[in-house]
C-alpha positions, 0 to 999 in steps of 0.5 A: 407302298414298300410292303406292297413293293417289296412283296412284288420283288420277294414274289418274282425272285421265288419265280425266277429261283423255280424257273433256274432250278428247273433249267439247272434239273433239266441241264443235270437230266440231259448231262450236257458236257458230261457235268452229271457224270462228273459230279456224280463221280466225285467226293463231293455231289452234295456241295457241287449241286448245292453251289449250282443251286445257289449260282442258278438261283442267284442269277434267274432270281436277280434276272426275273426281279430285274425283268419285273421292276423293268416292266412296271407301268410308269407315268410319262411326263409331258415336257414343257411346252416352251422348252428352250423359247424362253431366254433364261436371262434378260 
């Protein structure tokens, strides 16, 4: 069950790291605020887009592991029929 489990959350985080990075291509493409032009200006691009990499894909990778585990399928429980009919004493 852990295997199984475990290889459900590996496959929603490369899901959500992929949809981050191409939200994070799409927000560079675009230069929303002028953030592209700023890095690209700067000494160092590399470390700026690698520390944007990692934010995106932290934050859409633990959103669509989150996402999923949400919306797994469940067994509803029936509640007791004689709940609060019974005394708990004599």
């Amino acid at each position: 069950m852990k295997t199984r489990f475990n290889k459900f959350l590996l496959k929603n985080l490369c899901i959500g790291i992929a949809v981050g990075w191409a939200i994070l291509a799409l927000f560079l493409i675009s230069d929303l605020g002028g953030v592209r032009t700023i890095i690209f200006n700067s000494s160092n691009t590399v470390m700026a887009i690698g520390l944007l990499m990692v934010g995106f894909a932290i934050t859409f990778g633990n959103c669509a592991m989150g996402i999923a585990v949400m919306k797994m399928p469940y067994e509803k429980k029936e509640p007791p029929q004689n709940l609060g009919k019974e005394p708990l004493a004599d």
